[in-house]
VEXNUNU-524339 format. One line per 2 residues: number of its first residue (from 1); their letters; for each residue x negated, y, z of C-alpha. Coordinates in steps of 0.001 Angstrom, whole numbers. Layout:
# residues N
NUM> a> X/Y/Z  ... $
END
This chain:
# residues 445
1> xx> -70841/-15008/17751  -67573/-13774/15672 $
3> xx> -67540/-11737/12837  -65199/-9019/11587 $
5> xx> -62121/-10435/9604  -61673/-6870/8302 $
7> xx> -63524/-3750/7210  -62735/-217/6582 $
9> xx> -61681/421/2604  -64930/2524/1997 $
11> xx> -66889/153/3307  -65744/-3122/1363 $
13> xx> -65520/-922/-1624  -69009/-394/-1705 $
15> xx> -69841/-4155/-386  -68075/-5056/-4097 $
17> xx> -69961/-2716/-5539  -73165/-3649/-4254 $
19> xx> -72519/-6935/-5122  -71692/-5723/-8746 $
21> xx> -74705/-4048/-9316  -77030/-7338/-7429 $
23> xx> -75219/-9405/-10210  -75598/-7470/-13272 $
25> xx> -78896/-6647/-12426  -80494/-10459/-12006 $
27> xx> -77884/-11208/-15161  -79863/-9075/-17352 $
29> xx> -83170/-8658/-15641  -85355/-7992/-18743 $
31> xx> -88762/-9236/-18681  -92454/-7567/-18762 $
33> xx> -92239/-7186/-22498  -88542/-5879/-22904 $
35> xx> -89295/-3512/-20311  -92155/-1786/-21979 $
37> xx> -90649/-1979/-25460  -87224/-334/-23764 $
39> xx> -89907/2341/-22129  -91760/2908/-25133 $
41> xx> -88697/3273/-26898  -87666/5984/-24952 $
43> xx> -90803/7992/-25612  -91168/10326/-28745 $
45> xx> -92393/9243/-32342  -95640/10643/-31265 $
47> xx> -96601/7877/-28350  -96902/11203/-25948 $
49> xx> -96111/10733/-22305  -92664/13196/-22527 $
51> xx> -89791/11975/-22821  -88057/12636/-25837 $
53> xx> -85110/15499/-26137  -82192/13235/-26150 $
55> xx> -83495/11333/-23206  -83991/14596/-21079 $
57> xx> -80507/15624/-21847  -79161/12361/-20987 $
59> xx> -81157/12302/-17733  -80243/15943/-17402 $
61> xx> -76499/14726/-17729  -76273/12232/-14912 $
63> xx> -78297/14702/-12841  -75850/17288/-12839 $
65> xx> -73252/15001/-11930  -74646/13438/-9263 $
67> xx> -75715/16247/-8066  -72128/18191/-7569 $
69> xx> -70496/14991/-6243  -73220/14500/-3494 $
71> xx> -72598/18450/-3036  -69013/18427/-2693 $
73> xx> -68761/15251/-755  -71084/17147/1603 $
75> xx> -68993/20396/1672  -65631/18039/2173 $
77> xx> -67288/16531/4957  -69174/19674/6683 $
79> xx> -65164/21738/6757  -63879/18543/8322 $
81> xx> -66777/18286/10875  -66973/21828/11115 $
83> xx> -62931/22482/12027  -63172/19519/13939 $
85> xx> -66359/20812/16412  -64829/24187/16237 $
87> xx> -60711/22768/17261  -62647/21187/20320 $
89> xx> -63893/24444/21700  -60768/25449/23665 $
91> xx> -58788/22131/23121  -59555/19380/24848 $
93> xx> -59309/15532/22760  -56588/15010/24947 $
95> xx> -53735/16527/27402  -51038/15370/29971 $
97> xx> -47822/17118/29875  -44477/16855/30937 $
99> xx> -40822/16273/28768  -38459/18882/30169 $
101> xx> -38088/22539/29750  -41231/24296/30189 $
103> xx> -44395/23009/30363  -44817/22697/34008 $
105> xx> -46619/19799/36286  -45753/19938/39578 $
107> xx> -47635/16991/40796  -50707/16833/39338 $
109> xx> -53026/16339/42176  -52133/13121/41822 $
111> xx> -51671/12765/37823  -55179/13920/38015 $
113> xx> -56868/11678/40547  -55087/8528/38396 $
115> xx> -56163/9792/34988  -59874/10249/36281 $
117> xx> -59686/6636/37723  -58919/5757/34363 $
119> xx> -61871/3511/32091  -63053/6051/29068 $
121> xx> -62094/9282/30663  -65321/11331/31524 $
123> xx> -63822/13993/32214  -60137/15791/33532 $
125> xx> -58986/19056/34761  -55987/21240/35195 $
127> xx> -55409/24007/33189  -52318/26747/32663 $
129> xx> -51456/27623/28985  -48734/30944/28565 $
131> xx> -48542/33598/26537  -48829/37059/27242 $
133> xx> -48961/40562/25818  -52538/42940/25943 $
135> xx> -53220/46574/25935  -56234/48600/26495 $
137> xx> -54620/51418/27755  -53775/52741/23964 $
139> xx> -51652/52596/21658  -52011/49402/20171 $
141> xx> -51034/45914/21993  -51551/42459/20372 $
143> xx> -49819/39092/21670  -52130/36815/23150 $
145> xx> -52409/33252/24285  -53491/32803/27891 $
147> xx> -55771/30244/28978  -56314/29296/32384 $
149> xx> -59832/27227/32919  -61735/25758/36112 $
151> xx> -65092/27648/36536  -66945/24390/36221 $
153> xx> -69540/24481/33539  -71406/21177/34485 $
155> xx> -70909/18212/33489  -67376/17165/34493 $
157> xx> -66641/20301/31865  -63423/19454/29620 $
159> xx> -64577/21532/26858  -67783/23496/25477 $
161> xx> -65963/26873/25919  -68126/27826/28545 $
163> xx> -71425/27455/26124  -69866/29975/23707 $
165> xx> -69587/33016/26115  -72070/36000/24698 $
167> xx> -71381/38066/28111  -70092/37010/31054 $
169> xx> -69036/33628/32004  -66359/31272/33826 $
171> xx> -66675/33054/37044  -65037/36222/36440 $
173> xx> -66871/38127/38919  -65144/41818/39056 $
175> xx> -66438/44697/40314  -63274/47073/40470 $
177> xx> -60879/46932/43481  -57692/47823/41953 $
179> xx> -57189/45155/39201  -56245/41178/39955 $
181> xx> -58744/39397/38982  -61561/39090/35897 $
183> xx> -60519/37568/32140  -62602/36874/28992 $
185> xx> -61549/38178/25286  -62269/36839/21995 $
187> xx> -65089/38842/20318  -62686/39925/17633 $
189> xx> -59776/40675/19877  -62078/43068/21938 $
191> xx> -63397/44695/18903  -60000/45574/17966 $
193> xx> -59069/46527/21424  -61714/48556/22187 $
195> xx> -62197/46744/25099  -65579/45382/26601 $
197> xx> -67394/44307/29815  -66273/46705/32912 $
199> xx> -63199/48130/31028  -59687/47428/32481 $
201> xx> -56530/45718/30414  -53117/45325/31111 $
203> xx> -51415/42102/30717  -47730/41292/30024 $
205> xx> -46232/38413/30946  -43838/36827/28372 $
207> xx> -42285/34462/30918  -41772/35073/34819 $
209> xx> -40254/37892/34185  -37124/39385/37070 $
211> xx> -33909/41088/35856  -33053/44467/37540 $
213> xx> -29603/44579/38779  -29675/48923/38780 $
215> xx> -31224/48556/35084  -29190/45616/33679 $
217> xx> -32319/44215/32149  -35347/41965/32291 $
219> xx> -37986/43776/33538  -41556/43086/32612 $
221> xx> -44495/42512/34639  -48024/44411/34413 $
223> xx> -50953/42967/35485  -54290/44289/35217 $
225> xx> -58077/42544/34789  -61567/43564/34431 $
227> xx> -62983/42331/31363  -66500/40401/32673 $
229> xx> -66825/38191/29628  -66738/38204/25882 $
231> xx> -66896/34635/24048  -67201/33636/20240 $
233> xx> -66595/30463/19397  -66877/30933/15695 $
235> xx> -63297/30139/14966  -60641/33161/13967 $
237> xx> -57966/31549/16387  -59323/31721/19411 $
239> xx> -61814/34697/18714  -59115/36586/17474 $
241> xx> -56019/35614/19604  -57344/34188/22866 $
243> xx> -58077/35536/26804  -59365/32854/29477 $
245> xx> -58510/33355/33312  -59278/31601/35931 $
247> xx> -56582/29063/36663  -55744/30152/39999 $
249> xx> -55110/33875/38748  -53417/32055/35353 $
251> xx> -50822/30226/37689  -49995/33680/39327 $
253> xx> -49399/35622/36225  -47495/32687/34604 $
255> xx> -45452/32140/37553  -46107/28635/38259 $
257> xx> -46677/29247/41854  -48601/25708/42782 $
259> xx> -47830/24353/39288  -49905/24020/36387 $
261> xx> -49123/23437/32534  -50707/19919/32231 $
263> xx> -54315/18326/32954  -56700/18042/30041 $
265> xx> -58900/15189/29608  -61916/14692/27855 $
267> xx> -62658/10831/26834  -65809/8925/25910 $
269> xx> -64892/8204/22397  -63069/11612/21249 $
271> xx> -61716/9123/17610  -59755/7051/19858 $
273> xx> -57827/9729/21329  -54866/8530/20062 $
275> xx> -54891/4986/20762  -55931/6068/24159 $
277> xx> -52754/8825/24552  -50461/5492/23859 $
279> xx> -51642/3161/26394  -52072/6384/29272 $
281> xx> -48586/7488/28311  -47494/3663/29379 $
283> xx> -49231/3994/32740  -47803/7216/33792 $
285> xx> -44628/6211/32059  -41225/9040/31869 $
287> xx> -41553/12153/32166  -44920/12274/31230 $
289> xx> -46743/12098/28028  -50054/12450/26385 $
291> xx> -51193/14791/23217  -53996/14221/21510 $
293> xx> -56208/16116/19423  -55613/14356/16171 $
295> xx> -51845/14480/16101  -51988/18142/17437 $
297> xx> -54229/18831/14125  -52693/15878/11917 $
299> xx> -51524/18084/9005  -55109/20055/8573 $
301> xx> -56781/16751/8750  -54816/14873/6342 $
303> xx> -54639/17727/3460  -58584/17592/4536 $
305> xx> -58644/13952/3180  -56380/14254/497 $
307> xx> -58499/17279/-826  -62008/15260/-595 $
309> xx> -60391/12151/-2323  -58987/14555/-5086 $
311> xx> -61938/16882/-5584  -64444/13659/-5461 $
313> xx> -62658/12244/-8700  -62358/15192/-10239 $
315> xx> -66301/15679/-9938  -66838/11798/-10683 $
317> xx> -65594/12586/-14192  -68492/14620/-14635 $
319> xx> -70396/11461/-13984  -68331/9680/-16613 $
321> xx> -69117/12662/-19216  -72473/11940/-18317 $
323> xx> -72057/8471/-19017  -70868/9305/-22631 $
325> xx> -73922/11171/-23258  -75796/8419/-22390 $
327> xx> -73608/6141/-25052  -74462/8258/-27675 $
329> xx> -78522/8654/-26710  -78422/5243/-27065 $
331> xx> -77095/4605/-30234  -79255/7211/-31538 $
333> xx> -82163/5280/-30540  -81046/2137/-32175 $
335> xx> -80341/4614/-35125  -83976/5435/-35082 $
337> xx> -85604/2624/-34052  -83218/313/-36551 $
339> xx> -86907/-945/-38581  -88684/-1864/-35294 $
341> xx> -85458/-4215/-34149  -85363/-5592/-37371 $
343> xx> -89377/-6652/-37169  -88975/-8291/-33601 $
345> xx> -86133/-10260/-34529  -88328/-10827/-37959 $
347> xx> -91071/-12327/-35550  -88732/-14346/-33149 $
349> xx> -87257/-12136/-30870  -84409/-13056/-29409 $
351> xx> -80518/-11309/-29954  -80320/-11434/-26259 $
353> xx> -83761/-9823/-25192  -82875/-7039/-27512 $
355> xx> -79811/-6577/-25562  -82040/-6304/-22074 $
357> xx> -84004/-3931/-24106  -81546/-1497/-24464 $
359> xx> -79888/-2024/-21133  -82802/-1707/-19479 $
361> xx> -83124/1807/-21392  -79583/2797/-20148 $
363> xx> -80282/1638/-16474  -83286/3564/-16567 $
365> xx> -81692/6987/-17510  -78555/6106/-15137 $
367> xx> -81371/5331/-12115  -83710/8318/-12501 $
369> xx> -80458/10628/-13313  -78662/9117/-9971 $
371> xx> -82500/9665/-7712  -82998/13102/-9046 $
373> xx> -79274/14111/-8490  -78632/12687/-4925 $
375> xx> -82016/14272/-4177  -81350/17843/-5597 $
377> xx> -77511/17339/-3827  -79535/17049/-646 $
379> xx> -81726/20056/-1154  -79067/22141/-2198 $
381> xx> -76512/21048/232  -79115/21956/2649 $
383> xx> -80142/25296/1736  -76813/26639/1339 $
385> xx> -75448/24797/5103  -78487/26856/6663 $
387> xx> -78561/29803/4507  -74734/30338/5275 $
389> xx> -75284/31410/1538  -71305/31249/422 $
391> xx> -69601/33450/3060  -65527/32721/3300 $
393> xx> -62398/34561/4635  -62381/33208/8659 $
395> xx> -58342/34365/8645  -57441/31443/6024 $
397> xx> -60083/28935/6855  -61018/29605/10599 $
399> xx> -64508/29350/9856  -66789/32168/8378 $
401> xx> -69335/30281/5878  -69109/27096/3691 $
403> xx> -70608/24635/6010  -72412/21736/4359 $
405> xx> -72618/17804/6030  -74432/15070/3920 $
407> xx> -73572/11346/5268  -75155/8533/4392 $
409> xx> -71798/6176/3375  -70669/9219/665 $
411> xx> -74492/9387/-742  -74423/5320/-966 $
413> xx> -70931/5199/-2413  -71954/8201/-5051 $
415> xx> -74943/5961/-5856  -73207/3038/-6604 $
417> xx> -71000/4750/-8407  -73195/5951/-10304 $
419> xx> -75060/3096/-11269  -71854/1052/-12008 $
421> xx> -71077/3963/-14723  -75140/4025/-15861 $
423> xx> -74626/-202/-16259  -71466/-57/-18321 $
425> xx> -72469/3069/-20609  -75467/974/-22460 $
427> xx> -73653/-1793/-23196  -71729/-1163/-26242 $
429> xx> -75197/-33/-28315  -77024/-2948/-27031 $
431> xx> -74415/-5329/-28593  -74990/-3256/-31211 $
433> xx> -78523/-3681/-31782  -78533/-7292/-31358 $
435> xx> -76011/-7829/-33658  -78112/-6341/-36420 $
437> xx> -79688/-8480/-39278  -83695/-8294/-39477 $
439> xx> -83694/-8392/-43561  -81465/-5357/-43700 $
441> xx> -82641/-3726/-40482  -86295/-4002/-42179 $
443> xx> -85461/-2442/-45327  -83284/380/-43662 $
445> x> -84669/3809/-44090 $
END
């Protein structure tokens, strides 16, 4: 049996921590007594079973804090997961192209049969990517992106696009004898076309186009579809700027004749895409080469990460605030309970077991602060994820509502964090205490 010689950051980051806290803990473990002196201490002057004011707000403090790092951790992490589900719609984790001008494969019967034989790839397909202008017979056109799928929804599917389709679906069964074949829209494309299930569009191809000697131009090509599907993947892009053919009927309108654009693959373990793009772009070798989904989408993801890793310690200074307010709490209480310190020294308490006392008081506020906030973080994260309760602009963000994902290493690393501030806060007023003298602490007043 071998073990790891190396772990992710995040995770030996909280090992340390972890580690921190075991230490600290079984360094100043108070005993039975210290621990219900520091609880009694952190009751009112009238022995009731409240907590006093200052200890609420403390609590309070640390509760807040928690709670909005566990909630923004959870909102960092539901866009990523979100963008990610939504990129993988239409767009496979990887595809094979070719260097060159154009993006054409001539040979991919047999580019496909090799990357299928290939160990992690579950699934591979040809498809036809172009570009195209649309019309509905009005006045307004809008410039499109042309996808060109198989009609296989099973299991040796590339993508999920076929599950999104709210009419219709990847046969493109027509019913008119005068157009070329069937496409799909986006839901928000057909809204603003006007154009819907039976209705006829006319297509413009951008490329493939033949130059008229009488004109002296490039003439364009029409080509007209029945729409028999409508899809909605829930992202603006391909909603808004997408049509889907069948691949056959793509090849025609792009031109390719026998050719498609490239093959897209869809692998086992989608987070090695990359790694796996490398060592198929060394078995195919020139002029092919392999794109995968994380380097098409680099950019997003990266400002992604830089923007959780900002806004997290921005919101962990909120836990450090708290941590103030549990400084002065403290010292308060030593304030107020200066006579009692001074009689348990008086009667042979020891400097060090009034030290326990208070950071026992301290760990107490930063533990039930840290529970109640990871806790509420949950709940609220929650509610708002299935409430869709803070709608957004789908245009800038590609996605409609602020989607909320909790994981379990952010709500450990918040809690650790949290403790490590909640251990370090009591420690300056429990020196403090035990460092006062029991003649003058008795006569204080």
């Amino acid at each position: 049996m071998t073990l790891p010689l190396s772990f992710p950051p995040q995770h030996a980051l909280l090992a340390a921590a972890a580690v921190a806290i075991s230490l600290y803990l079984w360094h100043y473990r108070p005993s039975s007594l210290e621990a219900q002196i520091a609880l009694r201490y952190l009751q009112s002057r009238r022995s009731s079973r409240l907590l006093s004011l200052i200890t609420v707000i403390a609590v309070g403090g640390v509760t807040v804090g928690v709670m909005a790092l566990v909630v923004v951790l959870g909102v960092m992490n539901g866009l990523q997961a979100d963008l990610r589900d939504k990129i993988l719609v239409a767009n496979p984790h990887l595809r094979v192209l070719t260097y060159g001008e154009g993006l054409r494969l001539d040979d991919w019967h047999r580019v496909l049969e090799r990357v299928r034989r290939t160990p992690g790839v579950e699934a591979a397909a040809p498809f036809v990517l172009t570009q195209a202008g649309i019309s509905a017979g009005h006045d307004y056109a809008e410039g499109v992106v042309v996808l060109g799928v198989e009609a296989d929804t099973g299991r040796r599917a590339v993508t999920s696009f076929a599950h999104h389709f709210t009419k219709g679906d990847l046969r493109f069964r027509t019913t008119r004898p005068d157009v070329e074949g069937g496409i799909a829209l986006g839901a928000r494309l057909a809204s603003k076309l006007s154009a819907y299930p039976g209705d006829v569009v006319n297509l413009v191809a951008f490329s493939g186009t033949k130059f008229n000697p009488s004109l002296g131009a490039y003439v364009p090509q029409f080509h007209r579809y029945e729409v028999t599907g409508l899809f909605d993947t829930g992202m603006y892009e391909y909603d808004n700027s997408y049509v889907a053919l069948d691949r056959r009927a793509a090849q025609r309108f792009a031109g390719l004749d026998t050719a498609v654009t490239g093959i897209e693959v869809r692998l086992a373990d989608p987070w090695q895409a990359r790694a796996f793009a490398l060592q198929l772009e060394s078995q195919l070798v020139y002029p092919y080469r392999a794109l995968d989904w994380q380097t098409q989408n680099q950019s997003l993801f990266s400002a992604l990460k830089l923007e959780k890793l900002a806004m997290a310690f921005v919101v962990f200074l909120i836990c450090v605030v708290a941590a103030f307010n549990v400084v002065g709490t403290l010292t308060m209480v030593v304030r107020d309970k200066t006579r009692e310190i001074g009689i348990l020294l008086a009667m042979g308490l020891k400097q060090r077991s009034i030290r326990r006392i208070f950071l026992a008081q301290g760990i107490l506020v930063g533990l039930t602060g840290t529970s109640l906030g990871v806790l509420l973080g949950f709940v609220v994260g929650g509610m708002v994820n299935r409430g869709h309760w803070i709608p957004i602009d789908p245009s800038i963000y590609f996605i409609d509502h602020l989607p909320v994902r909790m994981q379990l290493l952010d709500a450990l690393s918040v809690i650790a964090a949290s403790l490590l501030v909640a251990m370090l806060a009591p420690l300056y007023p429990s020196v403090q205490a035990a460092r006062l003298d029991p003649v003058t602490a008795i006569r204080y007043e």
